[in-house]
MDAnalysis code that builds the backbone (N, CA, C; Angstrom):
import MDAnalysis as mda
import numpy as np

u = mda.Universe.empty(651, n_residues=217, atom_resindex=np.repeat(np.arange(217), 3), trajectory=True)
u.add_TopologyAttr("name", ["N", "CA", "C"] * 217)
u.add_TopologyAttr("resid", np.arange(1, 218))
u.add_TopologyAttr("resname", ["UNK", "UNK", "UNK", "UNK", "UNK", "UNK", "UNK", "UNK", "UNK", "UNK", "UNK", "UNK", "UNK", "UNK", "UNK", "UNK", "UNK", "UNK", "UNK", "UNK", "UNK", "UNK", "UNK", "UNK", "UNK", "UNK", "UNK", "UNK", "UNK", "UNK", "UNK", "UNK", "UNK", "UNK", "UNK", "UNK", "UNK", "UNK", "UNK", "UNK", "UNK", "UNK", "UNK", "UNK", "UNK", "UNK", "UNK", "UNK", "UNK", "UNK", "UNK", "UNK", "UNK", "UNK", "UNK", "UNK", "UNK", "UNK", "UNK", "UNK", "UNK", "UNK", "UNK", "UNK", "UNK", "UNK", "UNK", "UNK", "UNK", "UNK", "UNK", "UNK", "UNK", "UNK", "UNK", "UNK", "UNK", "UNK", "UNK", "UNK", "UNK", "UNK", "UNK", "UNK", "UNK", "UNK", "UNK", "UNK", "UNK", "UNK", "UNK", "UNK", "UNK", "UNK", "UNK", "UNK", "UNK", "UNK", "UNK", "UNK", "UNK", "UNK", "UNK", "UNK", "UNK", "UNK", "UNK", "UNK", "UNK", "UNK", "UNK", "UNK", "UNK", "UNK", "UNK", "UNK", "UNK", "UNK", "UNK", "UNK", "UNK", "UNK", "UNK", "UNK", "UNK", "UNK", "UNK", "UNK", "UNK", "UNK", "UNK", "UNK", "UNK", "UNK", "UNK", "UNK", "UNK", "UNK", "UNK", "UNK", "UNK", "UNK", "UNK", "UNK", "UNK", "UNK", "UNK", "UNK", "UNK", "UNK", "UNK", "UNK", "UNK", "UNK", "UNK", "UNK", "UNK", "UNK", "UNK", "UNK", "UNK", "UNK", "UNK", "UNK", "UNK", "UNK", "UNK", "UNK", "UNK", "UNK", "UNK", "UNK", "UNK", "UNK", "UNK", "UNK", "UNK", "UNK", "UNK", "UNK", "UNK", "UNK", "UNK", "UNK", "UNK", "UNK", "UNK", "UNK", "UNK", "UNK", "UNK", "UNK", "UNK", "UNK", "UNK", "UNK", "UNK", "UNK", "UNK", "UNK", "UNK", "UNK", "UNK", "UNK", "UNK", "UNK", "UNK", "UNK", "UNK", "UNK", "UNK", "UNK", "UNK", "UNK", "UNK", "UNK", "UNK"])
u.atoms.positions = np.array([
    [65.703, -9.211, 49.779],
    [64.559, -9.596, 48.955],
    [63.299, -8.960, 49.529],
    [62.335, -8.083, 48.761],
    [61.459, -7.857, 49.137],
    [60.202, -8.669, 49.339],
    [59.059, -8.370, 50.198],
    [58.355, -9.277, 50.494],
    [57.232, -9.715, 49.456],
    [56.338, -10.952, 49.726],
    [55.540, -11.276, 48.725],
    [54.524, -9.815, 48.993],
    [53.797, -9.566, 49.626],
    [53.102, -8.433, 50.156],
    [53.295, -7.001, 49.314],
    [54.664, -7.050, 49.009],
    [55.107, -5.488, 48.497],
    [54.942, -6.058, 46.902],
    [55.587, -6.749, 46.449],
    [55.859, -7.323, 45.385],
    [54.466, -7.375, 44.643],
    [53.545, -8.282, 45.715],
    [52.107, -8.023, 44.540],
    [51.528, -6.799, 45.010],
    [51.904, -6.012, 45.729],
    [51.135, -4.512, 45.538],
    [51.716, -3.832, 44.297],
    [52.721, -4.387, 43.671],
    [53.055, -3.797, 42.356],
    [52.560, -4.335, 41.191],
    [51.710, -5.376, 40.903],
    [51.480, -6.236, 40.063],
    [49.952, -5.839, 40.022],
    [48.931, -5.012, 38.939],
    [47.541, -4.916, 38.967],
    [47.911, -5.554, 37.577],
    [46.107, -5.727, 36.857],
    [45.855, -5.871, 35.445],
    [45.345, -4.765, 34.850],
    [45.920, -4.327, 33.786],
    [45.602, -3.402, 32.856],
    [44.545, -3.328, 31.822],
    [43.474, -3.250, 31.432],
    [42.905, -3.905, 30.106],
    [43.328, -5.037, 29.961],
    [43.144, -5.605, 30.694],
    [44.009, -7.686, 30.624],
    [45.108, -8.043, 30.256],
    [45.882, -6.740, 30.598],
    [47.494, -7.495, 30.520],
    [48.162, -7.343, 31.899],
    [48.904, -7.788, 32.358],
    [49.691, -7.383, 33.708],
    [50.812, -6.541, 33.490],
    [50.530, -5.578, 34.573],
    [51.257, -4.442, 35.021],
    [51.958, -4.373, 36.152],
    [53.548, -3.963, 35.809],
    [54.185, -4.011, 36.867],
    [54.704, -2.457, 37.523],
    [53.802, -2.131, 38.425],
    [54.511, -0.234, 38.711],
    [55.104, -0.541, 40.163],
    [55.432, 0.871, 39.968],
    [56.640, 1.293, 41.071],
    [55.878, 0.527, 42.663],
    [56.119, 0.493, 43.444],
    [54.958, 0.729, 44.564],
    [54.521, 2.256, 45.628],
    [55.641, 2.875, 44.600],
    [55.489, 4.363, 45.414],
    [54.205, 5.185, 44.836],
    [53.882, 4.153, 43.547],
    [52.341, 4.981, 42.654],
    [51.412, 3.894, 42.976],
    [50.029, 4.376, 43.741],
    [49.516, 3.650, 43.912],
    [48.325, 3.179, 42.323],
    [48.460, 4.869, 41.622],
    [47.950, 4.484, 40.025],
    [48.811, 5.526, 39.453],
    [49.801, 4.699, 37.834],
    [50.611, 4.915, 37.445],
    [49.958, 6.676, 36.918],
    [51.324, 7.453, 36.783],
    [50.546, 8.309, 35.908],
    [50.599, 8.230, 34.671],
    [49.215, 8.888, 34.020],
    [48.889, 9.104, 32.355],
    [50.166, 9.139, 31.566],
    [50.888, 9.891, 31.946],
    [52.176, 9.653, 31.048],
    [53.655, 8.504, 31.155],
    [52.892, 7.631, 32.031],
    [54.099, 6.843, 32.884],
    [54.233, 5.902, 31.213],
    [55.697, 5.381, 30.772],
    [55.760, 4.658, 30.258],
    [56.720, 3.173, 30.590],
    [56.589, 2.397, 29.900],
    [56.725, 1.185, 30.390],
    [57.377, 0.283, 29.060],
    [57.992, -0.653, 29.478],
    [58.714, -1.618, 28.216],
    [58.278, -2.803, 28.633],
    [57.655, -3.961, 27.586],
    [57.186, -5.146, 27.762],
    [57.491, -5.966, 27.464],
    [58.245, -6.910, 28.414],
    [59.041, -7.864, 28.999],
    [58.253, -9.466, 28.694],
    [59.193, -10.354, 27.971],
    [58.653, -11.738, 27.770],
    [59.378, -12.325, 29.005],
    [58.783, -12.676, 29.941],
    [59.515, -13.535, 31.384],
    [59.697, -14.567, 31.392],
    [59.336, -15.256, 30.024],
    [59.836, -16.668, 30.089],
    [60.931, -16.744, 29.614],
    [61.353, -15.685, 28.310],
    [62.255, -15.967, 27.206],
    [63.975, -14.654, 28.094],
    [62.802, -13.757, 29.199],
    [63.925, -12.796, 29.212],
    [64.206, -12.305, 27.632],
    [63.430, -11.158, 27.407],
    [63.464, -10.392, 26.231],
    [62.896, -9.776, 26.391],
    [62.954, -8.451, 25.786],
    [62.189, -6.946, 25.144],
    [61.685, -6.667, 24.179],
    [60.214, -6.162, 24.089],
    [59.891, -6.270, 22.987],
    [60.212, -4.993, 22.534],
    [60.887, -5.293, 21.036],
    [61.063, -4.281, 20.261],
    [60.223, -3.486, 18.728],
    [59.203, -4.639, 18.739],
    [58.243, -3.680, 17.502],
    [57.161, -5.107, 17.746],
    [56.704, -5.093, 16.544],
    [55.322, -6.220, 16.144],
    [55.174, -6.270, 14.970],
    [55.002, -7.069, 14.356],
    [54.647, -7.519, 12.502],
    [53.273, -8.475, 13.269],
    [52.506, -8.630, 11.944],
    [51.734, -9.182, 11.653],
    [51.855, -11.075, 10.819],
    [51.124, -11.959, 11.537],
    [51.368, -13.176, 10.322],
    [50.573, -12.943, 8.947],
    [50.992, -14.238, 8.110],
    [49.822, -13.996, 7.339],
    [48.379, -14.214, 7.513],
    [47.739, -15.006, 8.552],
    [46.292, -14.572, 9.419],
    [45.861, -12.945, 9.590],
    [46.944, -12.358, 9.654],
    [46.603, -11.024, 10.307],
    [46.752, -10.970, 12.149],
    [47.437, -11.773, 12.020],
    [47.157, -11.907, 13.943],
    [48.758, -10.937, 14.256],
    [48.598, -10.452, 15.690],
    [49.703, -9.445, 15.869],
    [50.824, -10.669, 16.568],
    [51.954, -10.224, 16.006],
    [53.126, -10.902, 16.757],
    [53.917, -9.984, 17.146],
    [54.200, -9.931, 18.420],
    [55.241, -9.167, 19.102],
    [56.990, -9.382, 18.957],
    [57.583, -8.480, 18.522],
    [58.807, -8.853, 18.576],
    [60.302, -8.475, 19.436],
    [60.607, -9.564, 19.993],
    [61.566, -8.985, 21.442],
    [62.944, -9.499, 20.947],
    [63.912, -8.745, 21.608],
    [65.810, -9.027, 21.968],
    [65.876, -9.142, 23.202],
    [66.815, -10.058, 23.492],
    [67.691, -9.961, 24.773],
    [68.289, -9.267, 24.966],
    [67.744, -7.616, 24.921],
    [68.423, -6.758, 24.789],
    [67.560, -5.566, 25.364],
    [67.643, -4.946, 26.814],
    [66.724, -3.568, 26.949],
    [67.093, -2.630, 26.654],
    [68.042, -2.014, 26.267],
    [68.933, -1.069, 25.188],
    [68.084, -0.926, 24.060],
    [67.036, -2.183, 23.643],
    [66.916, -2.334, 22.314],
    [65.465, -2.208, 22.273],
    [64.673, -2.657, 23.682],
    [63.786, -2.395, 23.644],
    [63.164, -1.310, 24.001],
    [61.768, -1.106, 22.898],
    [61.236, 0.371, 22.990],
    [60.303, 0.479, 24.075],
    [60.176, 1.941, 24.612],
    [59.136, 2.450, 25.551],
    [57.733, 2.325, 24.642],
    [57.347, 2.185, 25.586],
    [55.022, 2.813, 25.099],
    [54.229, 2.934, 26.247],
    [53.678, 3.591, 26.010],
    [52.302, 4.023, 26.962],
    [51.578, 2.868, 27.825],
    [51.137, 3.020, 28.961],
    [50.516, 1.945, 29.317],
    [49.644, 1.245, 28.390],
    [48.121, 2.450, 28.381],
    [47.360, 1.893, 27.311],
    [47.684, 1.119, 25.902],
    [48.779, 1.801, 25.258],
    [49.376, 0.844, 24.367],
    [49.617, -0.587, 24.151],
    [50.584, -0.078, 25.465],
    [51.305, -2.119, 25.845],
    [50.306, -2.925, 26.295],
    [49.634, -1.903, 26.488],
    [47.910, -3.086, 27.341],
    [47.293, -3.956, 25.675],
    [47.775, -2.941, 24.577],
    [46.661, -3.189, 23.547],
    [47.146, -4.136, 22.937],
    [48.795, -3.550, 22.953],
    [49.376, -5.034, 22.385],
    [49.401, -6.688, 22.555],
    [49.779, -6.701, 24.266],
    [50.236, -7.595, 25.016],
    [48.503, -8.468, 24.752],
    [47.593, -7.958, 24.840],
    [46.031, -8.414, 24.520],
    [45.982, -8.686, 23.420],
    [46.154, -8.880, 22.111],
    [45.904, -8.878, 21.222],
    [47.356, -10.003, 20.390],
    [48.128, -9.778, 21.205],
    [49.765, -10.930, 20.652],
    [48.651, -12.008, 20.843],
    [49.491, -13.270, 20.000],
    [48.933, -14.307, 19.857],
    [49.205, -15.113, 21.260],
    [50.178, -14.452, 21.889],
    [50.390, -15.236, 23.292],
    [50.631, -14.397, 24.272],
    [49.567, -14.071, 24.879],
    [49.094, -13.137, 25.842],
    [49.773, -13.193, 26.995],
    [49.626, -14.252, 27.447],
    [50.304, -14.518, 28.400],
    [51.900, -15.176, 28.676],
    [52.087, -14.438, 28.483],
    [53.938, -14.414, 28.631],
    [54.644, -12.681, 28.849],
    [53.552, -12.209, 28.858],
    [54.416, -10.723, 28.605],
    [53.476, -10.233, 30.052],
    [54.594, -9.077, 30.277],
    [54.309, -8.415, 31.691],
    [55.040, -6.560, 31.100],
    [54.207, -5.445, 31.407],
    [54.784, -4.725, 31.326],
    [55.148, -3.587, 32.503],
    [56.430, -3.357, 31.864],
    [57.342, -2.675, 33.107],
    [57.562, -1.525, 33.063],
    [56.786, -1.077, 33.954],
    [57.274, 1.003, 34.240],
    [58.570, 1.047, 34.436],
    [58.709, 2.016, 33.542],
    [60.203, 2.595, 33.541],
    [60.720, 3.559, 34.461],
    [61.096, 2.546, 35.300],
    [61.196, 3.386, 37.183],
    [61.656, 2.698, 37.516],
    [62.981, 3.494, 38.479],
    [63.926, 2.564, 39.219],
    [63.464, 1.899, 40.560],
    [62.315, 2.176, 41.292],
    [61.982, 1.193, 42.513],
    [61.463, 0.012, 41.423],
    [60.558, 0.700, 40.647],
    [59.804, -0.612, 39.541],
    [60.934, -1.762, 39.391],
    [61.877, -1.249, 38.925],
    [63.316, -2.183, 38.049],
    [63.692, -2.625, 38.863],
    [63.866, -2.205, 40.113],
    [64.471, -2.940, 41.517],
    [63.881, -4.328, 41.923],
    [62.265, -4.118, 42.233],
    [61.492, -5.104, 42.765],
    [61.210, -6.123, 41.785],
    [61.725, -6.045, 40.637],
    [60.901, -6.574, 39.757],
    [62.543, -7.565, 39.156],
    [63.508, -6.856, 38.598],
    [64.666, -7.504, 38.508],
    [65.405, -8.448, 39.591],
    [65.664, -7.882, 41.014],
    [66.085, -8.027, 42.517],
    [65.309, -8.894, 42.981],
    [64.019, -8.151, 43.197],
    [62.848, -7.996, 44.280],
    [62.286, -9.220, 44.100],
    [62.324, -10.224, 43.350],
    [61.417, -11.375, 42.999],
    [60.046, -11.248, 42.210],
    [60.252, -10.175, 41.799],
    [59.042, -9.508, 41.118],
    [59.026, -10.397, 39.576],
    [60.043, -10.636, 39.105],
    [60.008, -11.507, 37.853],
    [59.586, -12.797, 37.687],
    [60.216, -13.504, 39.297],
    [59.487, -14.818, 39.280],
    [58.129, -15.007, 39.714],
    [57.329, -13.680, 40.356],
    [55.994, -14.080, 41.229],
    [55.607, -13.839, 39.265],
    [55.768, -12.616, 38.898],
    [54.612, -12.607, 37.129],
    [55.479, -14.057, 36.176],
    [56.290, -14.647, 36.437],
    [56.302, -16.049, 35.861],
    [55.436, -17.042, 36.598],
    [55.412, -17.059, 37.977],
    [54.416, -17.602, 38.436],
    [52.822, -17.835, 38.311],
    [52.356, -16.305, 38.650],
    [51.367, -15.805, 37.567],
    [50.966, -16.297, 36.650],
    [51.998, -15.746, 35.657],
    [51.147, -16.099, 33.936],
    [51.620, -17.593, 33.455],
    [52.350, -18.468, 34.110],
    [51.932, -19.782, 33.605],
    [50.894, -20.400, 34.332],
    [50.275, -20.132, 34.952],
    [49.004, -20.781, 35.212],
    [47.870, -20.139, 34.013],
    [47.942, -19.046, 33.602],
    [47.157, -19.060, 32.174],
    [47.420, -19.404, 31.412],
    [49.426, -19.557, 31.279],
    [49.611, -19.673, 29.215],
    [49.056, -21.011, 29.236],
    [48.843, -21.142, 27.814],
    [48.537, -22.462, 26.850],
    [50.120, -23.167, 26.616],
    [49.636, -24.296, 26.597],
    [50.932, -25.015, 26.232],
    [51.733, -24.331, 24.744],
    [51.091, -23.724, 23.927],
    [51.255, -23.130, 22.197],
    [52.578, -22.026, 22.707],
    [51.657, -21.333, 23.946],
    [52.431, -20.211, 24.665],
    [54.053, -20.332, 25.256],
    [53.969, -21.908, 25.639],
    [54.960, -22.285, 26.278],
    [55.943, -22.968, 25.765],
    [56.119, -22.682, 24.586],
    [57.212, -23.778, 23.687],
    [58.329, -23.306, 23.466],
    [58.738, -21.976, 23.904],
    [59.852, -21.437, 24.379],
    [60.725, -22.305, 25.519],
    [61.819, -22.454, 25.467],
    [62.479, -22.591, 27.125],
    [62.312, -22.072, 27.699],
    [62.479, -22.079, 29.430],
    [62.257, -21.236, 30.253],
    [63.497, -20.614, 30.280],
    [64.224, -19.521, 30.360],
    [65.563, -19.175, 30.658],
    [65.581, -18.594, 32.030],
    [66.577, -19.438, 32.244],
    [66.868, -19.163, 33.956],
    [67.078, -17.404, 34.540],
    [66.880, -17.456, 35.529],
    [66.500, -16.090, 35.936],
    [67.808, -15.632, 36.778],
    [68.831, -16.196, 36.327],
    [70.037, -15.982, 37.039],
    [71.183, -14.333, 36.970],
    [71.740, -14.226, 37.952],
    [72.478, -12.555, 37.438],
    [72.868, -12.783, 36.388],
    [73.696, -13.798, 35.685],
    [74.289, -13.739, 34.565],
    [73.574, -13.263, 33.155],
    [72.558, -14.082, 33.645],
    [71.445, -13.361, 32.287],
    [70.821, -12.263, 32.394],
    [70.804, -11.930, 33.479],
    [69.385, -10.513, 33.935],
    [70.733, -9.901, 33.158],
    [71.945, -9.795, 33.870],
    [73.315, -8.659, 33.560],
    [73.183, -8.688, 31.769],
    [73.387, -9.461, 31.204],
    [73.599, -9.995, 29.918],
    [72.383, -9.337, 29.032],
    [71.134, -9.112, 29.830],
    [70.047, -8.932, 29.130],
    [69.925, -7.286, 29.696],
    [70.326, -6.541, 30.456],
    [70.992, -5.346, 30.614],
    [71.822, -4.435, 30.014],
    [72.836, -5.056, 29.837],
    [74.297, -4.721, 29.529],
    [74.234, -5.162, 27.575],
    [73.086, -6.046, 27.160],
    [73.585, -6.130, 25.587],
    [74.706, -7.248, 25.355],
    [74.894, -8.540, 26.149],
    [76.406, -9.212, 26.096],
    [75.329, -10.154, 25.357],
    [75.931, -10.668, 24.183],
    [75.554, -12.235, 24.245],
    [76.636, -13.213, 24.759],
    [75.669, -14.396, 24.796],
    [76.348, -15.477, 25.487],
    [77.350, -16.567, 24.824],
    [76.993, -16.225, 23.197],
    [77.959, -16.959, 21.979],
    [78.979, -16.384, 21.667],
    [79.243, -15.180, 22.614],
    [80.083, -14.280, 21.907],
    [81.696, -14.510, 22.496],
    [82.401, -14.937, 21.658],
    [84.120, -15.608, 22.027],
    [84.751, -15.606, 20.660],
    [86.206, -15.269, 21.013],
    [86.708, -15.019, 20.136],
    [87.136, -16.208, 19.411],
    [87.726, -17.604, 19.640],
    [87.789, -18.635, 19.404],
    [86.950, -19.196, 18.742],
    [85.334, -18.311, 18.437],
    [84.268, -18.903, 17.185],
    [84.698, -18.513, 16.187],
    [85.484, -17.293, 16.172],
    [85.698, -16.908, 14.536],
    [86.764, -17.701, 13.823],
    [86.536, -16.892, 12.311],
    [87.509, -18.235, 11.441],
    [88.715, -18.198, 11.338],
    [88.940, -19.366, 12.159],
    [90.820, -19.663, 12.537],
    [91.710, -19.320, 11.344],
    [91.326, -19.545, 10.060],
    [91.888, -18.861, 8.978],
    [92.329, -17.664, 8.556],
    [91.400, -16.468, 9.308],
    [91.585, -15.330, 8.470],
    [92.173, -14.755, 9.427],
    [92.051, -15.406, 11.297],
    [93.267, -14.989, 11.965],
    [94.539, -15.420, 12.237],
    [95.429, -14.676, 12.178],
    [97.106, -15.248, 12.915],
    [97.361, -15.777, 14.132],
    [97.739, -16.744, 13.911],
    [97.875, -17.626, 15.584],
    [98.114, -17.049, 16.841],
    [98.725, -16.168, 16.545],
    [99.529, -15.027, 17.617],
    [98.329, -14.085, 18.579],
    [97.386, -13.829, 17.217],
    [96.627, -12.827, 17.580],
    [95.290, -13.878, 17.854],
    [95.512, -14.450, 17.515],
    [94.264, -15.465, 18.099],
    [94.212, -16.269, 19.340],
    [95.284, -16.201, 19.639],
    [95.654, -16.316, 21.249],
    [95.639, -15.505, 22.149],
    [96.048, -14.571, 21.480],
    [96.097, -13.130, 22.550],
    [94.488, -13.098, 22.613],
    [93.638, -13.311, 21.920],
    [92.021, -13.015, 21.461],
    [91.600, -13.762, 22.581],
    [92.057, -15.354, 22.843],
    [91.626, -16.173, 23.888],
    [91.521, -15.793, 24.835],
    [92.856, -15.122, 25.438],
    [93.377, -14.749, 25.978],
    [92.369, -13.491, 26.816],
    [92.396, -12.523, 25.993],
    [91.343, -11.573, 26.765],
    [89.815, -11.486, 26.743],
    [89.698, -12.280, 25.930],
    [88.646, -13.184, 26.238],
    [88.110, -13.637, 27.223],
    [89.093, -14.213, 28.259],
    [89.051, -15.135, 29.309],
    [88.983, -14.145, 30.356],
    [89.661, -12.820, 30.262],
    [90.023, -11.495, 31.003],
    [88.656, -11.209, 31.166],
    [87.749, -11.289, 30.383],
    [86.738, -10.356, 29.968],
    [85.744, -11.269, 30.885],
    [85.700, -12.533, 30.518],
    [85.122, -13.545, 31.576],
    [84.857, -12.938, 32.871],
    [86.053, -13.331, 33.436],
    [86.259, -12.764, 34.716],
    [85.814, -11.375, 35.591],
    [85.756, -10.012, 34.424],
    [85.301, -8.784, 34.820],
    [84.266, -9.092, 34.556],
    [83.223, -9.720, 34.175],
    [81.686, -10.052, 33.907],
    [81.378, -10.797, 35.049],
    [81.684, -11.612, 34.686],
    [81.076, -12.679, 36.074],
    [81.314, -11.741, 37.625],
    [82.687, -10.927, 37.800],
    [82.318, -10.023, 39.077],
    [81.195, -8.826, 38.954],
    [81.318, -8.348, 37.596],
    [80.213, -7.355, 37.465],
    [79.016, -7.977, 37.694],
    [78.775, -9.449, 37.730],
    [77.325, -10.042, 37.631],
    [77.009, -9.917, 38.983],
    [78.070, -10.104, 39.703],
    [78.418, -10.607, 41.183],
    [77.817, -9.469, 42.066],
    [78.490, -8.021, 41.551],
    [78.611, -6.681, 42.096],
    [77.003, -6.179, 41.736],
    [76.528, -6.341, 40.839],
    [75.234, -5.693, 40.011],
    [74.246, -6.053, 41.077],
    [74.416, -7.169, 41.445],
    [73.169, -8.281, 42.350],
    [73.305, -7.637, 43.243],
    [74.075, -7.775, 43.878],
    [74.005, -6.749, 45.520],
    [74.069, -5.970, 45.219],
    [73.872, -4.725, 44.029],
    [73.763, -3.493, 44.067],
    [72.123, -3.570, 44.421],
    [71.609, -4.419, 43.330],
    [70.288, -4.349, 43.260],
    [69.647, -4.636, 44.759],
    [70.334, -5.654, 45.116],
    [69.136, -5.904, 46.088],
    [69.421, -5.077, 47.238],
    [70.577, -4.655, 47.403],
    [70.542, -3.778, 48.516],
    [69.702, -2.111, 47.842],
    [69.879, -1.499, 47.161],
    [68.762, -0.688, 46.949],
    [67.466, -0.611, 47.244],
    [67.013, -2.178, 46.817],
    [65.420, -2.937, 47.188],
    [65.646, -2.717, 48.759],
    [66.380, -3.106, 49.363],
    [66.353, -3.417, 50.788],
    [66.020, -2.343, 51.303],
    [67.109, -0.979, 50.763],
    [67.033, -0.013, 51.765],
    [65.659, 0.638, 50.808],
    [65.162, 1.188, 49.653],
    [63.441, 1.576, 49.533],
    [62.347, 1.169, 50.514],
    [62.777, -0.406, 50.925],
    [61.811, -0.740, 51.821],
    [61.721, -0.728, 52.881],
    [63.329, -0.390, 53.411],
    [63.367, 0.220, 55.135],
    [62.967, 1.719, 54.803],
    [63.452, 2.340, 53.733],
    [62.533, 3.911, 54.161],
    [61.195, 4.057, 54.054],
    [60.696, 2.998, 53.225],
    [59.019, 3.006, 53.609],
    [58.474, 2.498, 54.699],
    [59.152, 1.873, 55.439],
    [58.943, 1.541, 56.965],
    [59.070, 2.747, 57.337],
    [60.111, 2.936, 57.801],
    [60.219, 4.328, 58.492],
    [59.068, 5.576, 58.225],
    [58.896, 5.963, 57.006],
    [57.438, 6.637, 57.011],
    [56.351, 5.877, 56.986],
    [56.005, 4.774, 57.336],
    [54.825, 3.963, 58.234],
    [54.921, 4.548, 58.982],
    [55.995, 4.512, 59.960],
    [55.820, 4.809, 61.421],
    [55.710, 5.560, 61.882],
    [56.832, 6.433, 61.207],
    [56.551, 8.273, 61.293],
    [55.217, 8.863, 61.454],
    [54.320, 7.889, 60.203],
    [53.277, 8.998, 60.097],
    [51.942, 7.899, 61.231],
    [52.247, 6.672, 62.222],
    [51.760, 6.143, 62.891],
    [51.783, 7.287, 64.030],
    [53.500, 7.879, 64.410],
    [53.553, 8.633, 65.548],
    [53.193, 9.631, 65.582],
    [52.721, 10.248, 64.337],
    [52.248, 11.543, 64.156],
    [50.922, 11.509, 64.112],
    [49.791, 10.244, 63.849],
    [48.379, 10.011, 64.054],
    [48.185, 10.099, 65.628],
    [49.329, 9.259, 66.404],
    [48.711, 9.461, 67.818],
    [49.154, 10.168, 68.693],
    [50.437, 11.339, 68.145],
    [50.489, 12.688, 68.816],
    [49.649, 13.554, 68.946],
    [49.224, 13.590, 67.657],
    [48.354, 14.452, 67.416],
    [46.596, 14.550, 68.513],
    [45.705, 13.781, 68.981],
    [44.956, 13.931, 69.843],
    [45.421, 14.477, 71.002],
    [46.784, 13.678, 71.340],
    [47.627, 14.331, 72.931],
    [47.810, 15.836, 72.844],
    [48.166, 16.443, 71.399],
    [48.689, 17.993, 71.394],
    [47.123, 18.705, 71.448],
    [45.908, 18.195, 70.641],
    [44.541, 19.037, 70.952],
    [44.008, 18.695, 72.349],
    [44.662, 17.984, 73.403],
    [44.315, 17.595, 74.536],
    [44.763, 18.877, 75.588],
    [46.092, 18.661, 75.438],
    [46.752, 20.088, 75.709],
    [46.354, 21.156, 75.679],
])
């Protein structure tokens, strides 16, 4: 797990929305793009309609497959202007970014964050737990209703509707280890980004105070 320290060096405000970048950019570049993440609901936003007020509503899936890229400035314009500002965080599309932020605890410090601004209006969503099963699920495109035993016992044959259970249950099992395997992929990645940025701390510590000893010479 990376530290609180690293974690909010990735977290600035944008035009008043929160931004989550890599920590290897200390300012994103002009062309960096980013996908904007509801952290309460775990969703992506995928477009925006309007009510009949005229007010902008953002629209997300549990699905990042599904959700679209935009420009910083963009997602800044949106995420400001949704009727509920505060719930959305947007995410550079960068793998240290995705690390610290999925892994890294980076999801729960901007849930932390932005419920001390939302409005209760904001908050009438559930919170959905921040567990591998869902991060994987909200990755990977799985829903969670999805079993073969919902469909209509009628139009299948008993035979084959067992066998359906059946790998079904198979399928269980390779998920829940993939959930298992994904997590320690992640966080060990996080781990080791942040031992090699140690290491060039120090590097370039030993190279500040070689350097007077070699013009001494």
């Amino acid at each position: 797990m990376a530290s609180n320290v690293q974690v909010e060096g990735c977290i600035t405000k944008e035009r008043g929305a929160l931004l989550f970048c890599s920590p290897k950019e200390k300012q994103p570049k002009p062309g960096a793009k980013v996908q904007i993440i509801d952290v309460f609901a775990l969703q992506v936003v995928t477009g925006y309609i309007r009510d009949p007020h005229g007010r902008l509503l953002l629209q997300a899936q549990a699905s990042v497959a599904a959700g679209r890229n935009w420009s910083i400035a963009k997602a800044s314009q949106l995420i400001r202007n949704d009727v509920r500002p505060n719930r959305w965080v947007a995410l550079q599309v960068d793998k240290y970014a995705w690390g610290l932020f999925w892994a890294g605890g980076g999801l729960q410090h901007c849930r932390e964050l932005l419920v001390k601004e939302a409005t209760a209006s904001e908050n009438q969503s559930a919170l959905v737990p921040a567990n591998p099963e869902a991060l994987l699920r909200l990755i990977l495109d799985l829903h969670a209703d999805a079993n073969v035993s919902e469909l209509d016992s009628g139009a299948i044959p008993a035979p084959l509707m067992a066998a359906g259970n059946t790998l079904a249950k198979q399928w269980k099992l390779v998920i829940y280890s993939s959930i298992a395997w994904f997590s320690i992929l992640l966080i060990t990645i996080t781990a080791f980004v942040v031992a090699l940025e140690k290491q060039d701390r120090k590097l370039e510590l030993l190279l500040e105070r070689a350097t007077p000893s070699l013009k001494q010479n």
